[in-house]
C-alpha positions in Angstrom: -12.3 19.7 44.4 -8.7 20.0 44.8 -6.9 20.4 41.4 -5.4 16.9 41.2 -8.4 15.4 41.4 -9.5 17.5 38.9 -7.0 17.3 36.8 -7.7 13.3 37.2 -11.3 14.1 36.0 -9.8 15.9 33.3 -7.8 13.5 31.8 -9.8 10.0 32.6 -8.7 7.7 29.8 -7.0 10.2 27.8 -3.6 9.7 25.8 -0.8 11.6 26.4 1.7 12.0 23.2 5.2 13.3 23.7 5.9 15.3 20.9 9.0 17.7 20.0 8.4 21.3 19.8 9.6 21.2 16.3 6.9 18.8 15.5 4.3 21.3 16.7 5.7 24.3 15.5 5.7 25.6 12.2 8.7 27.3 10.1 9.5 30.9 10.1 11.1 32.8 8.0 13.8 36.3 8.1 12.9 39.7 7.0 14.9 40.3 3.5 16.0 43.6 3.8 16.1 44.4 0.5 12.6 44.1 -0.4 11.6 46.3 2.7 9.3 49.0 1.7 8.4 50.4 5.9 10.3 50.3 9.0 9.6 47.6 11.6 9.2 47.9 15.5 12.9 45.9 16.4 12.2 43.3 19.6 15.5 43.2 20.9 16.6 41.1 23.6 16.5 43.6 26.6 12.8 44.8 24.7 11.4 41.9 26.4 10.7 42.0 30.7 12.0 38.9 32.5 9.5 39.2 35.3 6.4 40.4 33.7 7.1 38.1 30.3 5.9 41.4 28.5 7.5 43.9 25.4 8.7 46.9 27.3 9.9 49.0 24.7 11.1 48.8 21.0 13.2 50.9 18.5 12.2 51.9 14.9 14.5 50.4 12.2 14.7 50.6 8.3 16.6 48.5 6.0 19.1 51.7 6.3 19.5 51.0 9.8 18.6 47.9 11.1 21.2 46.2 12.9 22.6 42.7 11.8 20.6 40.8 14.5 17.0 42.2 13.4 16.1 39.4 11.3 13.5 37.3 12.5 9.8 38.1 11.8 7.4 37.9 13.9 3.3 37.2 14.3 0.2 37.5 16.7 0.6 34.4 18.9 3.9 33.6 18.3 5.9 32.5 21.5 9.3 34.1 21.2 12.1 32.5 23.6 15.7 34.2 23.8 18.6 31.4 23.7 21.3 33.8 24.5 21.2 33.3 28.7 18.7 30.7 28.1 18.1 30.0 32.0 17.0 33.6 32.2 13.8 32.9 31.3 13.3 35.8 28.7 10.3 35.0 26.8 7.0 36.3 25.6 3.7 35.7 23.6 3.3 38.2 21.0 0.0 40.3 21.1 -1.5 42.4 17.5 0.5 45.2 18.7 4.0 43.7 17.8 2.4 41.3 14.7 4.2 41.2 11.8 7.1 43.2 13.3 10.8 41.8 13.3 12.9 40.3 16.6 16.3 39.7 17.1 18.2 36.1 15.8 18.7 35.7 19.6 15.2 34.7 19.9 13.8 31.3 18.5 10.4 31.9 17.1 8.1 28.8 18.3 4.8 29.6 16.3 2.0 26.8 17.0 0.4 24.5 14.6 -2.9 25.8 16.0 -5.4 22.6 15.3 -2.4 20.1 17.7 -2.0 23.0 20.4 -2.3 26.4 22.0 0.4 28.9 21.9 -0.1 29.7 25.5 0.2 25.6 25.8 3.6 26.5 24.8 3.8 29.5 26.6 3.5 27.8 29.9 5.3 24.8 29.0 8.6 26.9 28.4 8.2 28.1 32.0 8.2 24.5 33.7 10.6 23.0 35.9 11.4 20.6 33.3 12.1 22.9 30.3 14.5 25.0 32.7 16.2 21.8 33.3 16.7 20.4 29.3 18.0 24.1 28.8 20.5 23.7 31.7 21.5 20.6 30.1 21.8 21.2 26.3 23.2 25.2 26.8 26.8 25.8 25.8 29.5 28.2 26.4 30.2 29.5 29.8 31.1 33.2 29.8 28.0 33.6 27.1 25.8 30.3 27.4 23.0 29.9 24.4 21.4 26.8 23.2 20.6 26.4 19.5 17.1 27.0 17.8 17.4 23.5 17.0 17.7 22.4 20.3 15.2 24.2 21.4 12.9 22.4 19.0 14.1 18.8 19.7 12.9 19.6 23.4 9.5 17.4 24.0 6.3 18.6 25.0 2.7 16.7 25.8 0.4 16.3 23.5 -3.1 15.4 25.4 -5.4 13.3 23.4 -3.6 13.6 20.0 -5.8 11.6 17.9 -9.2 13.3 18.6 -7.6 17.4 18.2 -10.5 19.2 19.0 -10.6 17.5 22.7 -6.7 17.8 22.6 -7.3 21.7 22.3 -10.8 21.4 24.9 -8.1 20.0 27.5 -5.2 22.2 27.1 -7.6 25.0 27.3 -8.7 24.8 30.1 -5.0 23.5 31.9 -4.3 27.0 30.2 -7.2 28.8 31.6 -6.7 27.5 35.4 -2.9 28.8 34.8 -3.9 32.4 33.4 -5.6 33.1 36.7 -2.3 32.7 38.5 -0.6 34.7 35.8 -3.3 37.5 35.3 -3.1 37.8 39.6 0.6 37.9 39.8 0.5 40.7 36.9 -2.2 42.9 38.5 -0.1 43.1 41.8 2.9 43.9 39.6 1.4 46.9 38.0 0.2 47.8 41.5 3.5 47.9 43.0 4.9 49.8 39.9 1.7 52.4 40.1 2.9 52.5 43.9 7.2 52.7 43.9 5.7 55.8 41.1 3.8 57.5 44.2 6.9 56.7 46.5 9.5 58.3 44.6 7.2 61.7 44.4 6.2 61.9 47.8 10.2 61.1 48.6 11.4 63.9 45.9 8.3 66.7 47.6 9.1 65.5 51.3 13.0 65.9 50.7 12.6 69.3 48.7 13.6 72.3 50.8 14.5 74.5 47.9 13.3 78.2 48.6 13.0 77.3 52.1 15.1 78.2 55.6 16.3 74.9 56.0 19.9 74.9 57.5 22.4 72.5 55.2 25.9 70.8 56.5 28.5 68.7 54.4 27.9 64.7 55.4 31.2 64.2 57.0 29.9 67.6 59.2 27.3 65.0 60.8 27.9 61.5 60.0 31.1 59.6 60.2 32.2 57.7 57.3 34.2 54.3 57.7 35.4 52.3 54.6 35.1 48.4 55.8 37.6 45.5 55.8 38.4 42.5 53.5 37.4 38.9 54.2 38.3 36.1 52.6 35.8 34.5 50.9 36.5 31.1 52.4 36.4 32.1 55.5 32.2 33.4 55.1 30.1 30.9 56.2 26.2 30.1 55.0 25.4 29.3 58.5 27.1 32.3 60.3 25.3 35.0 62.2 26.1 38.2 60.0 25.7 39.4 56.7 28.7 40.7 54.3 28.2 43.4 52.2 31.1 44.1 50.1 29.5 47.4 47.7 26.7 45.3 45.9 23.1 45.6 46.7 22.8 42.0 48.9 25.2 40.5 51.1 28.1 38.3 49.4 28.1 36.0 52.3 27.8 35.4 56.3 30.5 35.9 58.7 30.7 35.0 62.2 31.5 38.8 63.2 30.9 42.4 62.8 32.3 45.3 62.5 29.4 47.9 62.4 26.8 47.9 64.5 22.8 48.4 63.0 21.6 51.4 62.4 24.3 52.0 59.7 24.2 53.2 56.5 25.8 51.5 53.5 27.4 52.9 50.1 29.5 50.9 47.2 33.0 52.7 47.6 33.8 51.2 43.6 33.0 48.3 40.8 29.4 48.4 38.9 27.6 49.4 41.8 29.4 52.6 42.9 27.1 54.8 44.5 24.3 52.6 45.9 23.0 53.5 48.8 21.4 50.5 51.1 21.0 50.6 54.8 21.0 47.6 58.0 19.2 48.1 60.5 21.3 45.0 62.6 25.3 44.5 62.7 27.2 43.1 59.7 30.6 43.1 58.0 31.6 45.9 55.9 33.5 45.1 53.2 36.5 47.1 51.6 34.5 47.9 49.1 31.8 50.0 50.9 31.6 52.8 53.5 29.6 53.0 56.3 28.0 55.7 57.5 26.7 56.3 61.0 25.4 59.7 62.2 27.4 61.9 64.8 24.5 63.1 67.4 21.2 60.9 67.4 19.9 63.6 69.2 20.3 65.9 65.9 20.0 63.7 63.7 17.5 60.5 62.5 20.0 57.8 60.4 17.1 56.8 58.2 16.5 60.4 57.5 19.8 60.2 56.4 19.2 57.2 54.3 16.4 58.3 52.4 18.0 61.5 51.4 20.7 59.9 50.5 19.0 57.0 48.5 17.3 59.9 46.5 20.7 61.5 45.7 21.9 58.1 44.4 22.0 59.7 40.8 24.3 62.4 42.2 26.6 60.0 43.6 26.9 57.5 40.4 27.6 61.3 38.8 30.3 62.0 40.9 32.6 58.7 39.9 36.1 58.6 39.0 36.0 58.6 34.9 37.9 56.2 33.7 38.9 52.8 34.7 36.9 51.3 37.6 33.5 53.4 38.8 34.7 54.3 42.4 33.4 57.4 44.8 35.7 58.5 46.9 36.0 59.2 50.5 36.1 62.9 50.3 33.4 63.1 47.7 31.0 61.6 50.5 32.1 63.8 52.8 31.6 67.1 51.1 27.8 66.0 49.6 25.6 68.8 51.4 22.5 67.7 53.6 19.4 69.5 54.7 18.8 69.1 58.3 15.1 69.9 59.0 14.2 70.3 62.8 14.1 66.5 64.6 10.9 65.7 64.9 10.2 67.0 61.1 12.8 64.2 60.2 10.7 61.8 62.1 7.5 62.7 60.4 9.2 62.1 56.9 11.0 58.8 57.7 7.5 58.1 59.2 6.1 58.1 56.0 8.8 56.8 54.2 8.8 53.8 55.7 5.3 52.9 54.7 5.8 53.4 51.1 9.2 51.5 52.1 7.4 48.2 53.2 5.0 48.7 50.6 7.2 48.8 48.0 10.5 46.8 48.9 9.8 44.4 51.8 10.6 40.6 51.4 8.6 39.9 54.8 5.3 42.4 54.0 4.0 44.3 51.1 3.8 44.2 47.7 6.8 42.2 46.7 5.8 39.8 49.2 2.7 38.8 47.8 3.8 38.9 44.6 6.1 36.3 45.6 4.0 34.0 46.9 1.7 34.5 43.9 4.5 33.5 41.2 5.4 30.2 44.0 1.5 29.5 43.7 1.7 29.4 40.2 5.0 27.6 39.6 3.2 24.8 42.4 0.1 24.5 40.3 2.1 24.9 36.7 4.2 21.7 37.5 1.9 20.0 38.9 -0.3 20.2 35.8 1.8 19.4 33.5 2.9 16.2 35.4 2.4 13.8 32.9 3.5 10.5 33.0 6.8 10.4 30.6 8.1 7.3 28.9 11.8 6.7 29.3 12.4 8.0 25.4 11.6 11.3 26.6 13.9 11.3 30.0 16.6 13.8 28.5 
């Protein structure tokens, strides 16, 4: 049975109420400070994961310490939603771990009249297409966009079978049920890949490892040449051209219709925010005047994504060796004197060999991990809207 149909069963000759969050949502209240006798696990904004909708970490505060925005308590169930960056999607049920702990003001608490509906009914709801659109529409501000507890609350939200609850909660159930499956998937291939980059980076840090042994080092601009790209005017990229820009962030800012590197070429931010990182293309593309490209002297000597991988494990030493002071920048000369083991040739092929499995694993759009991971969430998001495709009366068209 597909899951229209079923959701058709579902729902034969059943009501569907719009109501506003608010109106199935009960009041919270602040912490008061003063009456504090314990510190209090602090849920600030960055506390809370985008992609896995989970609490990542917290900080211990006191009423000594507590900054301003620690104000909002917090209990078992609650769905907490941040409204600074709204279209984010920052947002979280709360689990007894974090009950009765306080959250940041840039959260609004949505806590669920449990007899009218379930807090994951919520939980999912705030994830829909439609909710990301009423946000869109009803944010302010455009440097720092936020939308307004109150706002938040005045957003609708069906209600199935309203006037008999305990079917109204049998229903949402098991809509809530169908969509955990998606959810529980997506999160078990998430750990997996995090369990996975963890095994990457230490087979990466043994393989590239020669301390103690007789492995001969040279300075990078010994073996590689390094090129600083060329500026292109924005308007002159094009969607629809053949080659990628990169400019010194970590995807391309555009498409251009020619090249001035050839594949095989290593790529490193030259200055701004992402001075430092190391990427790599494999096919030709514009260099920026933001980035150098690197390209190895002898191919006979020397494997380029050898090069790459030892350099993408050095990426802490080169955000270390910015300019202090003004705009992060690494210059030319600071590339060129970075030292490089240089293993025999075919020992650099048996570690890029291996590399580039956890490398699919682990990074690839096309294969691997993030892959199916992505077609999980796109699975979900199908199955979410489709679900909670109610029929809406034109009082609720925002």
């Amino acid at each position: 049975m597909s899951v229209l149909s079923y959701l058709e069963k579902l729902l034969n000759g059943v009501d569907i109420q719009w109501k506003t969050i608010g109106e199935v949502t009960l009041r919270t209240s602040n912490i008061k400070w003063r009456e504090a006798t314990r510190s209090y696990r602090y849920v600030d904004l960055t506390s809370v994961d985008i992609e896995t909708k989970k609490i990542t970490e917290t900080t211990e505060v006191t009423a000594n310490n507590a900054p301003s925005r620690a104000q909002k308590l917090i209990e078992e169930n609650d769905v907490i939603f941040a409204t600074t960056r709204p279209t984010q999607q920052r947002f979280c049920l709360i689990d007894g771990e974090y009950s009765d702990e306080v959250a940041s003001t840039g959260f609004c608490v949505l806590r669920a009249k449990q007899d009218e509906v379930l807090p994951k009914w919520i939980w999912h709801w705030i994830s829909t297409s439609y909710f990301k659109k009423y946000v869109e529409e009803n944010q302010s501000g455009s440097a720092y966009p936020a939308i307004s507890d109150a706002k938040v609350k005045e957003c609708y939200i069906p209600v199935p079978c309203p006037e008999n609850p305990e079917k109204s909660l049998a229903i949402q159930s098991e809509i809530v049920r169908i969509l955990d499956k998606f959810t529980a998937l997506t999160a078990e291939l998430t750990a997996e890949l995090t369990m996975r980059k963890k095994q990457y980076n230490y087979y990466r840090d043994q393989l590239l490892s020669f301390e103690g042994g007789s492995v001969e080092w040279k300075s990078l601009g010994e073996v590689a040449i390094i090129t600083i790209g060329a500026f292109v005017r924005k308007d002159k990229q094009n969607p629809d051209a053949d080659y990628p820009v990169y400019n010194g962030g970590r995807t391309p800012t555009g498409y251009y219709e020619d090249f001035n590197n050839d594949g095989d070429k290593i790529i490193v931010s030259a200055r701004g925010a992402n001075a430092g990182f190391v990427n790599k293309s494999s096919t030709p593309y514009w260099a920026g005047n933001s980035c150098y490209s690197i390209s190895v002297r002898s191919t006979e000597q020397l494997h380029w994504m050898y090069v790459y991988y030892y350099l993408k494990q050095s990426e802490t030493k080169l955000t270390g060796i910015q300019q202090k002071g003004g705009i992060p920048a690494v210059s030319k000369k600071q590339m060129e004197d970075l030292l490089l083991p240089i293993p025999s040739k075919s020992e650099q092929v048996r570690i890029v060999t291996i590399l580039d499995k956890f490398d699919t694993l682990t990074s690839s759009i096309t294969e691997g991990l993030p892959r199916e991971i992505e077609l999980r969430q796109k699975q979900y998001e199908y199955y979410r809207d489709l679900l909670f495709s109610f029929p809406k009366p034109d009082a609720v068209s925002h």
